[in-house]
gemmi code that builds the backbone of each chain (N, CA, C; Angstrom):
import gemmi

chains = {
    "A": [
        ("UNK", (-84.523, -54.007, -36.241), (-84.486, -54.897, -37.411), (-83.885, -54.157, -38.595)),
        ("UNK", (-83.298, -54.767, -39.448), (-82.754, -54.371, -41.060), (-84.018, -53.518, -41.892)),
        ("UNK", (-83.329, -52.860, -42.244), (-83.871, -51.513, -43.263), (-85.057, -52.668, -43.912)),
        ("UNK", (-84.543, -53.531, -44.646), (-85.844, -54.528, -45.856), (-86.259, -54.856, -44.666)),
        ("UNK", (-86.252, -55.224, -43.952), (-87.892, -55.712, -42.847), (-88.490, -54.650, -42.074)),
        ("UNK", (-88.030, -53.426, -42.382), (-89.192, -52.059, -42.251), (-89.496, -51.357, -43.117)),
        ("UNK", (-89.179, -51.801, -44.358), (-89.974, -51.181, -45.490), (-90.766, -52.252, -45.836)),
        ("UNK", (-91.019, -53.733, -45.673), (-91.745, -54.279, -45.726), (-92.706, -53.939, -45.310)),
        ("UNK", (-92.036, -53.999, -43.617), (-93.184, -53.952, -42.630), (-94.275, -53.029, -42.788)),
        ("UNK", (-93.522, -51.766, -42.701), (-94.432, -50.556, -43.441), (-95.586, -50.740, -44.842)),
        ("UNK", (-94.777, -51.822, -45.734), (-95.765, -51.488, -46.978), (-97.129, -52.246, -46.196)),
        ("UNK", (-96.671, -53.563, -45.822), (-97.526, -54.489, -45.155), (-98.537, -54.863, -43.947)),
        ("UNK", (-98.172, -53.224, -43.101), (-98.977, -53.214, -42.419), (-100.551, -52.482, -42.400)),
        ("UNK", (-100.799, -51.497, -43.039), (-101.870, -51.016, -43.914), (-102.818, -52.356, -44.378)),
        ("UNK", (-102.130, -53.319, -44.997), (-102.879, -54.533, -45.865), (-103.341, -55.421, -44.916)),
        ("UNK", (-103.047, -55.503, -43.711), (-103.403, -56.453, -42.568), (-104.620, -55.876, -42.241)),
        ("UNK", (-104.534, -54.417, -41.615), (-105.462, -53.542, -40.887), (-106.650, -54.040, -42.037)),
        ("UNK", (-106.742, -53.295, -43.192), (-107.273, -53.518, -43.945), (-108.176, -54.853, -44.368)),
        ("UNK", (-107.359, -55.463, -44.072), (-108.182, -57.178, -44.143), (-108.578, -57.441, -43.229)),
        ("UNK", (-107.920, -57.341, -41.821), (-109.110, -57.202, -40.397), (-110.046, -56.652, -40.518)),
        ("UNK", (-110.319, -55.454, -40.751), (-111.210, -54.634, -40.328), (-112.867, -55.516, -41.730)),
        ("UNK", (-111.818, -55.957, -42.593), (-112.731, -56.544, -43.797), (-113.881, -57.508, -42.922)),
        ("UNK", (-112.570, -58.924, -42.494), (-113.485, -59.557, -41.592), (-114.091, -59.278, -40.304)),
        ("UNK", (-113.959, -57.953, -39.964), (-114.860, -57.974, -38.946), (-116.340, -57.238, -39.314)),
        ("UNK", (-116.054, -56.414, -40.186), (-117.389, -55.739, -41.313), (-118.274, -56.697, -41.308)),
        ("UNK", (-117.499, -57.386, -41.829), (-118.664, -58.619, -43.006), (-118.690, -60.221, -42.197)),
        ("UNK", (-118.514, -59.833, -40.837), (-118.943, -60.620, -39.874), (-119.767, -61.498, -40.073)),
        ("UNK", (-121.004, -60.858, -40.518), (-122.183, -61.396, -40.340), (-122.965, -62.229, -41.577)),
        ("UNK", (-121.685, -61.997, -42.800), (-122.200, -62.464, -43.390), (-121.218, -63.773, -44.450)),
        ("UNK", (-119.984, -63.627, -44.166), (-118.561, -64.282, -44.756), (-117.953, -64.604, -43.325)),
        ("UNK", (-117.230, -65.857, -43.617), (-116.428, -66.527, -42.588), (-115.660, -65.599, -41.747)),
        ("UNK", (-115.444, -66.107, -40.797), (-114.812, -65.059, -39.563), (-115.942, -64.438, -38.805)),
        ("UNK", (-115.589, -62.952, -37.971), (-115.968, -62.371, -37.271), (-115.454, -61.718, -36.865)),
        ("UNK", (-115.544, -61.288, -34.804), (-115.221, -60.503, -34.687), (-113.944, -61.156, -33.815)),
        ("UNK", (-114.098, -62.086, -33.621), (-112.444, -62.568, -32.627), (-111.493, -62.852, -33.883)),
        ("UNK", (-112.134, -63.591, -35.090), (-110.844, -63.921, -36.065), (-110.324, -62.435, -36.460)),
        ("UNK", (-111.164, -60.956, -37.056), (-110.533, -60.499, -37.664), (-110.335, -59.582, -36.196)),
        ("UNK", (-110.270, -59.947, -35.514), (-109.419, -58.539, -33.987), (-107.972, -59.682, -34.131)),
        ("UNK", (-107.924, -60.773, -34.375), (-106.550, -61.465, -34.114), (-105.873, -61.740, -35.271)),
        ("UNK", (-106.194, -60.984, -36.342), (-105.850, -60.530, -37.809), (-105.131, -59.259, -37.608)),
        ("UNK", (-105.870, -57.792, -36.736), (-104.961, -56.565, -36.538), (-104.220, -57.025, -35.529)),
        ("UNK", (-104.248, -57.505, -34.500), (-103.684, -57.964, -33.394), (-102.658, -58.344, -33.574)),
        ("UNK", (-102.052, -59.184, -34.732), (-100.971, -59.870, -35.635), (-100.441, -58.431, -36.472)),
        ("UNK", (-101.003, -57.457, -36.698), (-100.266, -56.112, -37.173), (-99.744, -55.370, -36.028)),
        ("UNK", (-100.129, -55.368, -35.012), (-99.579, -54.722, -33.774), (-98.248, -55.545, -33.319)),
        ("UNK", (-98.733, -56.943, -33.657), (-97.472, -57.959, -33.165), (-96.356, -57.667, -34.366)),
        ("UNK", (-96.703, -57.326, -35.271), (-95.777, -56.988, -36.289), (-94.832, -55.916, -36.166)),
        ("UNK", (-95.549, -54.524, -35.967), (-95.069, -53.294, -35.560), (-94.122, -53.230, -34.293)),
        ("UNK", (-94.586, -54.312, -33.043), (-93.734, -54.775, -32.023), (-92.686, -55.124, -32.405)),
        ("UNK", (-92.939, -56.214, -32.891), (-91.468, -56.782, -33.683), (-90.710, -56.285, -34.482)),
        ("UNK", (-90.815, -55.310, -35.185), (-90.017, -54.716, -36.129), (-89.488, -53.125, -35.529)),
        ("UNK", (-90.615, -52.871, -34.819), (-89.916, -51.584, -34.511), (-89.992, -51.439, -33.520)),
        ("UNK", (-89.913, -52.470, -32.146), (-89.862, -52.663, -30.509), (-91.076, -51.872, -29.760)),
        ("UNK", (-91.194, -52.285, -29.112), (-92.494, -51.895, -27.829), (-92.534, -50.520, -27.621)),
        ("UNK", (-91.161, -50.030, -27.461), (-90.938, -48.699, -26.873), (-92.164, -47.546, -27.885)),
        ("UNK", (-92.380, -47.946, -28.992), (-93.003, -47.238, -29.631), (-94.577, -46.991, -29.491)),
        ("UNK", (-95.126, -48.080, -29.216), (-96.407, -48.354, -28.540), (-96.546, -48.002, -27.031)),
        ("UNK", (-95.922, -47.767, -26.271), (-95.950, -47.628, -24.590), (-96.477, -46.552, -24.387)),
        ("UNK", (-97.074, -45.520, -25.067), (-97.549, -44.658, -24.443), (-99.204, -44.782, -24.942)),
        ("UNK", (-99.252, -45.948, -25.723), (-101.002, -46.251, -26.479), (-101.440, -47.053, -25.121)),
        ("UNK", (-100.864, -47.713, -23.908), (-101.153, -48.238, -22.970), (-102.349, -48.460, -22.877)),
        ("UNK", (-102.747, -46.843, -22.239), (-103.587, -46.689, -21.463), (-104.669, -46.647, -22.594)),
        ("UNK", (-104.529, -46.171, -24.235), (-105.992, -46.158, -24.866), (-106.549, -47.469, -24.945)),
        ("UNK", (-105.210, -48.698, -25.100), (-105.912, -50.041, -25.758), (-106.709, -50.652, -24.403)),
        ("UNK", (-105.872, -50.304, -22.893), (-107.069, -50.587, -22.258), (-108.526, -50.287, -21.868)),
        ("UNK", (-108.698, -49.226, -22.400), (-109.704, -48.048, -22.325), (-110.145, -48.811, -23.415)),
        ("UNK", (-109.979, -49.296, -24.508), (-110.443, -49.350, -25.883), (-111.089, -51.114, -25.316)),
        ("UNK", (-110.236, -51.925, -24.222), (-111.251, -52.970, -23.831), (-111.861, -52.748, -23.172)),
        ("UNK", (-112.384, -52.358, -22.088), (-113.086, -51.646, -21.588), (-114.234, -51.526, -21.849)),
        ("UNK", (-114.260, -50.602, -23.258), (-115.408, -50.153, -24.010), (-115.892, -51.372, -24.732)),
        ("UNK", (-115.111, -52.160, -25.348), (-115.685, -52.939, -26.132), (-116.504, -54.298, -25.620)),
        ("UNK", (-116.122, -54.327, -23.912), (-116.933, -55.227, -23.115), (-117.981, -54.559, -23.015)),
        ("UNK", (-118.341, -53.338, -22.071), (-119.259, -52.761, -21.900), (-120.270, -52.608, -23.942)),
        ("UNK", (-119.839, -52.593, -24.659), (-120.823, -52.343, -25.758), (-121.559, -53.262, -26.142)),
        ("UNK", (-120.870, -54.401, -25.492), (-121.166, -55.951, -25.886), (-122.207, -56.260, -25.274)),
        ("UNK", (-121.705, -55.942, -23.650), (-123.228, -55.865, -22.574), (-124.443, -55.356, -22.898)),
        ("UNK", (-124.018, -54.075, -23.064), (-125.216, -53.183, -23.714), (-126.203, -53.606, -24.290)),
        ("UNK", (-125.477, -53.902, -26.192), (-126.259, -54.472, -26.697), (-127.294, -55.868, -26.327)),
        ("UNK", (-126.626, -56.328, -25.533), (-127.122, -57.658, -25.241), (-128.455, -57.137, -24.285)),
        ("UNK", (-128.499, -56.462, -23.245), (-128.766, -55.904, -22.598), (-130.387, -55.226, -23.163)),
        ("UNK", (-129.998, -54.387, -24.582), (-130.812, -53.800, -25.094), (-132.252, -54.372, -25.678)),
        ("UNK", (-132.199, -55.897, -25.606), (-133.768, -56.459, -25.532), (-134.000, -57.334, -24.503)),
        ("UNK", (-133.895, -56.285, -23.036), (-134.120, -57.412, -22.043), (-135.628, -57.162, -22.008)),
        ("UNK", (-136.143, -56.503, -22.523), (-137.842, -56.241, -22.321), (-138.587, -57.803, -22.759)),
        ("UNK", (-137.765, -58.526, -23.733), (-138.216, -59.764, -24.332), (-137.415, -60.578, -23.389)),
        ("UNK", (-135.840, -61.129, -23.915), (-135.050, -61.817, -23.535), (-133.663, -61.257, -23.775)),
        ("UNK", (-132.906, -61.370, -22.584), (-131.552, -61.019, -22.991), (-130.993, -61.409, -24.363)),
        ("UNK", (-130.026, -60.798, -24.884), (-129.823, -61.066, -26.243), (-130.746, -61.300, -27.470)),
        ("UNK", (-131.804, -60.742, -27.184), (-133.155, -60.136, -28.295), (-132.416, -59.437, -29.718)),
        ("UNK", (-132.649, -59.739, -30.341), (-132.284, -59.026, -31.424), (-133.240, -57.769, -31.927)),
        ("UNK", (-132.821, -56.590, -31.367), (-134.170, -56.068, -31.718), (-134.211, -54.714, -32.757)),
        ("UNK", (-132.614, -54.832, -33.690), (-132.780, -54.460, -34.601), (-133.121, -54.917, -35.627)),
        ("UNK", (-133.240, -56.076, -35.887), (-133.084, -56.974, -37.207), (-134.313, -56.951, -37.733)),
        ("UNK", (-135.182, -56.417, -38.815), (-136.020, -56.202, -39.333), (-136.966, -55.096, -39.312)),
        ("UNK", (-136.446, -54.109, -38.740), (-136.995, -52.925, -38.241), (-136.864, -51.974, -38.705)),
        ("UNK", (-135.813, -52.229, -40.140), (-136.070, -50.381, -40.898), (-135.199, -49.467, -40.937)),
        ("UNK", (-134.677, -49.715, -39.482), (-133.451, -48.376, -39.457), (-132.108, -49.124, -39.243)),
        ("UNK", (-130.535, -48.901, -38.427), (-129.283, -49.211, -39.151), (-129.665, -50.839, -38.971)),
        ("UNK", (-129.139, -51.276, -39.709), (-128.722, -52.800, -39.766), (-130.328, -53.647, -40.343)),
        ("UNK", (-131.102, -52.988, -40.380), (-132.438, -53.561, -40.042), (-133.275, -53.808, -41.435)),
        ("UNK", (-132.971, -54.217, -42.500), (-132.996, -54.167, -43.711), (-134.036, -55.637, -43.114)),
        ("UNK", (-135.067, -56.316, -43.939), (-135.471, -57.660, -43.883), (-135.115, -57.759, -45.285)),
        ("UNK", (-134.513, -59.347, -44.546), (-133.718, -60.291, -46.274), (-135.107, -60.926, -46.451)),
        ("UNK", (-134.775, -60.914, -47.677), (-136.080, -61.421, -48.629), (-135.510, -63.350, -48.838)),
        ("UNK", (-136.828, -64.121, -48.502), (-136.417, -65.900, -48.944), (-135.755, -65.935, -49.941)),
        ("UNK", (-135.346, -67.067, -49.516), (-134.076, -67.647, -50.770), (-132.772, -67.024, -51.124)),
        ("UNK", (-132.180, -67.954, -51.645), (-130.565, -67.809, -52.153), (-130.117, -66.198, -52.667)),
        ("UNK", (-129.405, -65.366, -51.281), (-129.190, -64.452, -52.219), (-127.293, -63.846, -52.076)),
        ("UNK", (-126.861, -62.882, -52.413), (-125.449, -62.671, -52.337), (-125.077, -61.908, -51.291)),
        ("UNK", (-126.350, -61.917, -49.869), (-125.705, -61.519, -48.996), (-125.615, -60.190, -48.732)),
        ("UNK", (-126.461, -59.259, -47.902), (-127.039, -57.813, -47.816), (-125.849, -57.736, -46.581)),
        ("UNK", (-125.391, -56.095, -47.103), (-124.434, -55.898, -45.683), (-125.217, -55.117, -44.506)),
        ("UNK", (-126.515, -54.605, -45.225), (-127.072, -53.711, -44.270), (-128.522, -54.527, -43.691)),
        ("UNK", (-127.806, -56.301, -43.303), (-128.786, -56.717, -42.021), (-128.413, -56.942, -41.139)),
        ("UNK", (-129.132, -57.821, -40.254), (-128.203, -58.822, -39.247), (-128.559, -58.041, -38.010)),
        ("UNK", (-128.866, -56.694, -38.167), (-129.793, -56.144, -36.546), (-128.528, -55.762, -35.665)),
        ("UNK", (-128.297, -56.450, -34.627), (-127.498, -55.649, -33.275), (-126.134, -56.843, -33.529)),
        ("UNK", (-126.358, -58.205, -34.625), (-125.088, -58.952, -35.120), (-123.926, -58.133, -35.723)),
        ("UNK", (-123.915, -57.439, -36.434), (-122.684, -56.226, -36.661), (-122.065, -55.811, -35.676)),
        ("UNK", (-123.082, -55.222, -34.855), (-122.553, -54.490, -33.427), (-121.659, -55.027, -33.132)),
        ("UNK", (-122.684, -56.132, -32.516), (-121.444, -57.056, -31.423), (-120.362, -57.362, -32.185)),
        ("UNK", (-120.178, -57.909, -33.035), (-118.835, -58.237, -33.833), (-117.843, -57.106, -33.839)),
        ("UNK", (-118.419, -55.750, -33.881), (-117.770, -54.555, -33.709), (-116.951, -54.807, -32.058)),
        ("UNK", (-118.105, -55.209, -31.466), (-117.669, -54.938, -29.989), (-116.556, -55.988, -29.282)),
        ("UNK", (-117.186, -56.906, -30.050), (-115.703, -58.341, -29.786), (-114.465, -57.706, -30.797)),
        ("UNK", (-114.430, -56.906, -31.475), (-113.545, -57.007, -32.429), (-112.491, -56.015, -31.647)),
        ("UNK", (-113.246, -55.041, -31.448), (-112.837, -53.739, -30.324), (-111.554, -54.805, -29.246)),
        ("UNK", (-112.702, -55.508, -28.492), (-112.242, -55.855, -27.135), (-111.210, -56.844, -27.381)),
        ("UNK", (-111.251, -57.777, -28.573), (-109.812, -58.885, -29.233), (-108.624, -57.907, -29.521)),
        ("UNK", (-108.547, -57.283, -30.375), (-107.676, -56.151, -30.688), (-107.139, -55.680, -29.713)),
        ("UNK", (-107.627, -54.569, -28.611), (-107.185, -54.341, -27.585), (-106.560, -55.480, -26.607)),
        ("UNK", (-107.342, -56.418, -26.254), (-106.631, -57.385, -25.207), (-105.598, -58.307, -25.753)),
        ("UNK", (-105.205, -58.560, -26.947), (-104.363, -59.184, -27.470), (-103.237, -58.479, -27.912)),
        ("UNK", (-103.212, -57.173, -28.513), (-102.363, -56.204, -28.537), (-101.235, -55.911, -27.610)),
        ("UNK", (-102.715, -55.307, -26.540), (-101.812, -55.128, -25.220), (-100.981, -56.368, -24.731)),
        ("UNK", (-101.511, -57.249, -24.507), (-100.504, -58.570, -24.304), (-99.169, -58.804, -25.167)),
        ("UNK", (-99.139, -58.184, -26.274), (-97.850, -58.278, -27.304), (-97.234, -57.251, -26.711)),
        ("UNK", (-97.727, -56.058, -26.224), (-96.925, -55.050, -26.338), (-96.567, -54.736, -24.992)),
        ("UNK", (-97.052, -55.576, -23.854), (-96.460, -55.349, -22.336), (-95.258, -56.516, -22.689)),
        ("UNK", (-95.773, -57.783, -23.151), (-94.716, -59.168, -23.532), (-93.234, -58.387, -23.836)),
        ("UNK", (-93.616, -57.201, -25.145), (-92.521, -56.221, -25.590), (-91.701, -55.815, -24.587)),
        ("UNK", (-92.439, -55.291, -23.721), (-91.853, -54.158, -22.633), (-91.285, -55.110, -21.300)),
        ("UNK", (-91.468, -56.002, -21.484), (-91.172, -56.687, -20.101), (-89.355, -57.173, -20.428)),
        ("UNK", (-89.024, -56.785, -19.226), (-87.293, -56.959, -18.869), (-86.434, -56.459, -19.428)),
        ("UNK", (-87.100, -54.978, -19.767), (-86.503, -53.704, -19.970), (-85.750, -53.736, -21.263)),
        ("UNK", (-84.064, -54.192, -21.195), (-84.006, -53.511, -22.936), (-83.328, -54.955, -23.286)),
        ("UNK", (-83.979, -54.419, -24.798), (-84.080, -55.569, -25.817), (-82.313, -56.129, -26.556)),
        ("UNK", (-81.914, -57.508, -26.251), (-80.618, -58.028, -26.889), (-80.779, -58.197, -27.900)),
        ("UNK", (-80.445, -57.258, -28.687), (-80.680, -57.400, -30.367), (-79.307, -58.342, -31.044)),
    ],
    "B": [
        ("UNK", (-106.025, -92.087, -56.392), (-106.858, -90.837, -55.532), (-107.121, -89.813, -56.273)),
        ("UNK", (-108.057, -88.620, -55.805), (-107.969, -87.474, -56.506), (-106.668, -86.843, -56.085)),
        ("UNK", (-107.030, -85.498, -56.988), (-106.474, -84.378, -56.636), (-106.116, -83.773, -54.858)),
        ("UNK", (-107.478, -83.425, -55.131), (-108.006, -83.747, -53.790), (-107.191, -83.817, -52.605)),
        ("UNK", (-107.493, -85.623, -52.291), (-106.739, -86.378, -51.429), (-105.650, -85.952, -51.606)),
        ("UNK", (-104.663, -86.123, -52.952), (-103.227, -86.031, -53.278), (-102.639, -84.792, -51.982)),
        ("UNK", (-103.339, -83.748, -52.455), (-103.144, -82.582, -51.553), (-103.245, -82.203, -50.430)),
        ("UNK", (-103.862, -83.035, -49.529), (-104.744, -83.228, -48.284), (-103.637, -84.105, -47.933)),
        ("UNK", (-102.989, -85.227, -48.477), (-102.230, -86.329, -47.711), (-100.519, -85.228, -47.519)),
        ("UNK", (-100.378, -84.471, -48.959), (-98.797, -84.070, -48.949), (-98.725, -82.715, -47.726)),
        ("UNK", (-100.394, -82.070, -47.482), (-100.049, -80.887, -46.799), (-99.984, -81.400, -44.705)),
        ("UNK", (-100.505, -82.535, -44.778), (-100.421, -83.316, -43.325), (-98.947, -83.913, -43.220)),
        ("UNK", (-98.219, -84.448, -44.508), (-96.979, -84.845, -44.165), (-95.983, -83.342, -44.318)),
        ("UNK", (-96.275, -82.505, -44.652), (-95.542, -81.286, -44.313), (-95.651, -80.667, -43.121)),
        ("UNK", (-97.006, -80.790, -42.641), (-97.086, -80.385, -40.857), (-96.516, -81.670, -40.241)),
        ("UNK", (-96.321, -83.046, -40.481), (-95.861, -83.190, -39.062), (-93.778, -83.292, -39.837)),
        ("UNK", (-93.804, -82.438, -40.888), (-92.234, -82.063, -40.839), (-91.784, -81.232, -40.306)),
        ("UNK", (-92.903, -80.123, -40.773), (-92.515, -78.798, -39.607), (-92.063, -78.950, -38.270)),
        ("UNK", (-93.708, -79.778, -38.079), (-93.223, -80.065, -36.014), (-91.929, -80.676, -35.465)),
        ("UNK", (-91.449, -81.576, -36.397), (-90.251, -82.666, -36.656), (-89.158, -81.966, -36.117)),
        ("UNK", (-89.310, -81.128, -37.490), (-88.153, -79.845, -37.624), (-88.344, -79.099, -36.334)),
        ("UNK", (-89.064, -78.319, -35.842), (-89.114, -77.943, -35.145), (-88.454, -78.326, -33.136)),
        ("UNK", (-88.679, -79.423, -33.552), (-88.071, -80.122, -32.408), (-86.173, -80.565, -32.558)),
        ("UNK", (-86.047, -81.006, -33.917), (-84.528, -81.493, -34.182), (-84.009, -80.015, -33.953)),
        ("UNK", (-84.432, -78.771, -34.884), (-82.864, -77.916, -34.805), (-82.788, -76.830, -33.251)),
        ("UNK", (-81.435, -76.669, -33.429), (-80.931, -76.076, -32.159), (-81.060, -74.687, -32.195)),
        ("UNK", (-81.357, -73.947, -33.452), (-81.414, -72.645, -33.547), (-82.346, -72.299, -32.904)),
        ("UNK", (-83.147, -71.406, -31.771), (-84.440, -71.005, -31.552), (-85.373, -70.731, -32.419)),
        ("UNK", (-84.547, -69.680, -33.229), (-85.534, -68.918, -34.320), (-85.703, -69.530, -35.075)),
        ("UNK", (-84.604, -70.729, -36.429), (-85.199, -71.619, -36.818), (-86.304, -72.227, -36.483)),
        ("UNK", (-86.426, -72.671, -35.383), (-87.641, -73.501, -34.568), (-88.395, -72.814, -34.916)),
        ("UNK", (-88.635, -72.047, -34.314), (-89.670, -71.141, -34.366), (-90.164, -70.714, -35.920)),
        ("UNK", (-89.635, -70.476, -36.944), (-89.976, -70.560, -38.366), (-90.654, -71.636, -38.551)),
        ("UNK", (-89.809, -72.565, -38.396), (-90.461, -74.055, -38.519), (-92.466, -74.771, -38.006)),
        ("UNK", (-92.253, -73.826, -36.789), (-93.234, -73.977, -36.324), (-94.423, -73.160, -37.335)),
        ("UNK", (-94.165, -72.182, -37.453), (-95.213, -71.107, -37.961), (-95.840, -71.459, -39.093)),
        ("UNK", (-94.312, -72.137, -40.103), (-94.866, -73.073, -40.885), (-95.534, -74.191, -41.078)),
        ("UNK", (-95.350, -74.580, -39.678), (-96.693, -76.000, -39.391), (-98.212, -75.546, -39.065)),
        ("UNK", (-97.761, -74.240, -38.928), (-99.210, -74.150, -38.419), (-99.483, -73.169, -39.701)),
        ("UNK", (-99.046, -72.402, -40.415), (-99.687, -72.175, -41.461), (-100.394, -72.864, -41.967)),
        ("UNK", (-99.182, -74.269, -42.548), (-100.180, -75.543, -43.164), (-101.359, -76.281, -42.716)),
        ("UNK", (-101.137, -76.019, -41.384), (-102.918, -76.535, -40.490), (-103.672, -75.626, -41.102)),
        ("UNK", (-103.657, -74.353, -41.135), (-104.224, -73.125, -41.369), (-105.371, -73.677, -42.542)),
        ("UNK", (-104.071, -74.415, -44.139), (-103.892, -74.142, -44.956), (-105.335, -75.995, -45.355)),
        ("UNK", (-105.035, -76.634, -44.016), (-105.619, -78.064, -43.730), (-107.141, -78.057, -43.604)),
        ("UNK", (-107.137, -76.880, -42.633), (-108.428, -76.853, -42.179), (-109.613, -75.814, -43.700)),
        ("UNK", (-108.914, -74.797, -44.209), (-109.322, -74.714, -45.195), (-109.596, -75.962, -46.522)),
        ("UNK", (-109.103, -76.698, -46.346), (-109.123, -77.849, -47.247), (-110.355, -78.981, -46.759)),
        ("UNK", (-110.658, -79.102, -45.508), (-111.496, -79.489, -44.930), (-113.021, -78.688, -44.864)),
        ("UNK", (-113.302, -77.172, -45.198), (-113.936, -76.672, -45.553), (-114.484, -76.278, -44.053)),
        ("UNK", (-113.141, -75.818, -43.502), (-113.611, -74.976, -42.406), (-113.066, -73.504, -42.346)),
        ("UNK", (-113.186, -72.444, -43.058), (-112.710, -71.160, -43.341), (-112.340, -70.623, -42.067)),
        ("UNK", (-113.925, -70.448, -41.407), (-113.527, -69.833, -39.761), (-112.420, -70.208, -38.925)),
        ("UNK", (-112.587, -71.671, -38.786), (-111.211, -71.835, -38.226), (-109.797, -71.797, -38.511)),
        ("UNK", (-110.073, -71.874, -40.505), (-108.481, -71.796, -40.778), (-107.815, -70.284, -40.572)),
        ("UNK", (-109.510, -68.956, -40.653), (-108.520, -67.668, -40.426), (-108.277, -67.495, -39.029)),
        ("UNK", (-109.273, -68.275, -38.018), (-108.419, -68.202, -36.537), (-107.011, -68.516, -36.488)),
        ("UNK", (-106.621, -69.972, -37.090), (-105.902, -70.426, -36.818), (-104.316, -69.554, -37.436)),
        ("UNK", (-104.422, -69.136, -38.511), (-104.029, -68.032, -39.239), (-103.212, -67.081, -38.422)),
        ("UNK", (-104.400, -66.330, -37.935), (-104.104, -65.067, -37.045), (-103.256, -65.633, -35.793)),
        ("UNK", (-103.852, -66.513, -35.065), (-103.195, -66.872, -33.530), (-102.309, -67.608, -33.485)),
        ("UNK", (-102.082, -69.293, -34.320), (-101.044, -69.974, -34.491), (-100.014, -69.224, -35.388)),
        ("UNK", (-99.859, -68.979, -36.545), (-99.098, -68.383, -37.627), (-98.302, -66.788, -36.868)),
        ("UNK", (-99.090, -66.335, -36.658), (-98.849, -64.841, -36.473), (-98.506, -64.653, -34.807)),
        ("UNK", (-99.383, -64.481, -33.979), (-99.020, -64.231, -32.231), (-98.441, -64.759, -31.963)),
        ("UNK", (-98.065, -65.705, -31.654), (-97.466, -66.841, -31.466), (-96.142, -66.676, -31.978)),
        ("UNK", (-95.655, -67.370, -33.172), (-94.261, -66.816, -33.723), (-93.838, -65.425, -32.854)),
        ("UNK", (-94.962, -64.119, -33.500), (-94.630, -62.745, -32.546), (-94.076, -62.859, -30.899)),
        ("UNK", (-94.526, -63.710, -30.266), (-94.471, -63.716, -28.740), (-93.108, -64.463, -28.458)),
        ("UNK", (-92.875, -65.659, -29.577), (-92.015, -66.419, -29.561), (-90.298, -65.811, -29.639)),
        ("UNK", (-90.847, -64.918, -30.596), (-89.451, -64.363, -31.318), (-89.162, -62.942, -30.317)),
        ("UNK", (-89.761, -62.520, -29.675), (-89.884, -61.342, -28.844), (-89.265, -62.198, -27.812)),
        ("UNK", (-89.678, -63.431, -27.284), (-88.847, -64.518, -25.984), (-87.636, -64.517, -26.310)),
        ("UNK", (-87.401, -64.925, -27.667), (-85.774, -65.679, -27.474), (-84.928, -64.156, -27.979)),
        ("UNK", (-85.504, -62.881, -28.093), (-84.647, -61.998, -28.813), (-84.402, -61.368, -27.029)),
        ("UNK", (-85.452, -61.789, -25.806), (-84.830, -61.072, -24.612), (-84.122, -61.632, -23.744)),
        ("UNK", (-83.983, -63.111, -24.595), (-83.072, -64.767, -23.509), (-82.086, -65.126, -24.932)),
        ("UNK", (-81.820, -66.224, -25.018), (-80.813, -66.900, -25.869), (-81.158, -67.052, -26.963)),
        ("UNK", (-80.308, -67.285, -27.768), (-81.036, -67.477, -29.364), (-80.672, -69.005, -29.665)),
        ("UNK", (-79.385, -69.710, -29.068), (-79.407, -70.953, -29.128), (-79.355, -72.008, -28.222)),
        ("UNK", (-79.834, -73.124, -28.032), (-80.408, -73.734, -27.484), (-78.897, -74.837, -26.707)),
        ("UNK", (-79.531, -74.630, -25.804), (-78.036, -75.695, -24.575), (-77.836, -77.193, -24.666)),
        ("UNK", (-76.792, -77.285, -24.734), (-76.599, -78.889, -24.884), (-77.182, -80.117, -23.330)),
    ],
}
model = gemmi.Model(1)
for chain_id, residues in chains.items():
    chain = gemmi.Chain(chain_id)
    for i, (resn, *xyz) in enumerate(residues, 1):
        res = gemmi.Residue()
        res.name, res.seqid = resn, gemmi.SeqId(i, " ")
        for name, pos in zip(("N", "CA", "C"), xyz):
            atom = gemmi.Atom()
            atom.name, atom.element = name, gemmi.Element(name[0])
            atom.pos, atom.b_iso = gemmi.Position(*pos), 0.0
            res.add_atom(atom)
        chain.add_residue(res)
    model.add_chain(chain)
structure = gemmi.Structure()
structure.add_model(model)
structure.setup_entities()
C-alpha cells in the first residue's frame, strides 16, 4: 500500500489495540465484552494484514494458535472452578480477594474491582476471539501465495 | 417528528443506498466501500435504537473483517467485475 496508508496505519493501530483491550477490561461493567472487544483488535490485525500483507505475521502462526488454545482451556477452568456447587459458580464474587470487592445497593458508577471470575472469562473469550479471528485474516492473507497488487 | 425520528428515518435510507450502491457499481472495491458503509450506518442504527453491544459487534465484524477479508479477495482475483 502507499506511504499515507502506512503512516496512518501505524498512527492508528496503537488506538484500536487500545480501545479493545478498553472493552474487554470493562467487560463487566460497560457495553461490550469479551467477543466485541477481541473483534475490535482482530480488526487491527486485519488492518496490519492489509496494509502491510500476511507475510509479516506468518511466523506469529503458531503463537495465535497456542494463544486459542489457552484461552478455551481458561474459560473451562474457570467455569470448572465451582463445580463443588454448580458448574459456572461464581466463586469469586464477594470474597475479598482479586475481583471480589461486594457492591454496595443502589445506583452506583460502577466498581472495576468486582464481578468475581466475570473479568476472567471475558479475558478468556477475549484471548480466544482475537486469536481465532486473527488467524483467519492472516491464513485468508497467506492463501494463493503472492499477492496482485 | 422529532429530531429523533428525523435521524433514525435519514440513517435507514442511507443503508439501503449503500446496499443499492453496492450492488449497481462494477468496481469491486467500490462495492465493497459501499458496503462497509452500510454497515457502519447499521452500526450507527442500532446505537440509535439503544443497543450499544450490538452496534460495537456490529462495528468490529460488519465494518471492519469483513471489508478486510473482502479487499484481501479481490486484491488476489479481479478488481473488476465481468459483463
Amino acid at each position: 500500500m502507499s506511504v499515507v496508508v502506512r503512516t496512518i496505519a501505524r498512527i492508528i493501530v496503537p488506538m484500536i489495540l487500545a480501545f479493545g483491550g478498553y472493552v474487554i477490561m470493562h467487560g463487566h461493567l460497560t457495553p461490550g465484552g469479551g467477543f466485541q472487544g477481541g473483534a475490535v483488535v482482530a480488526s487491527a490485525v486485519a488492518l496490519i494484514v492489509v496494509v502491510f500483507g500476511a507475510e509479516r505475521l506468518k511466523r506469529r502462526k503458531t503463537l495465535l494458535s497456542l494463544l486459542e488454545d489457552l484461552g478455551a482451556i481458561a474459560f473451562i477452568a474457570l467455569a470448572f472452578l465451582g463445580i463443588g456447587v454448580t458448574f459456572f459458580r461464581n466463586v469469586l464474587a464477594g470474597g475479598g480477594g482479586l475481583f471480589g470487592v461486594p457492591v454496595p445497593p443502589g445506583p452506583n458508577p460502577g466498581f472495576l474491582d468486582t464481578g468475581g471470575t466475570l473479568p476472567l472469562m471475558n479475558w478468556a473469550v477475549g484471548l480466544k476471539v482475537i486469536a481465532g479471528l486473527g488467524s483467519v485474516v492472516v491464513l485468508f492473507g497467506l492463501f494463493g501465495g503472492k499477492d496482485d497488487r | 417528528m422529532t429530531l429523533w425520528g428525523v435521524l433514525q428515518v435519514l440513517t435507514l435510507v442511507l443503508i439501503v443506498a449503500g446496499a443499492a450502491l453496492a450492488v449497481w457499481l462494477k468496481d469491486l472495491l467500490a462495492a465493497v466501500i459501499a458496503l462497509a458503509a452500510s454497515s457502519l450506518l447499521l452500526s450507527l442504527e442500532f446505537y440509535l435504537l439503544q443497543a450499544p453491544d450490538v452496534a460495537i459487534a456490529e462495528a468490529g465484524i460488519g465494518a471492519a473483517l469483513t471489508t478486510a477479508i473482502y479487499i484481501l479477495a479481490i486484491r488476489k482475483t479481479r478488481r473488476k467485475e465481468e459483463e
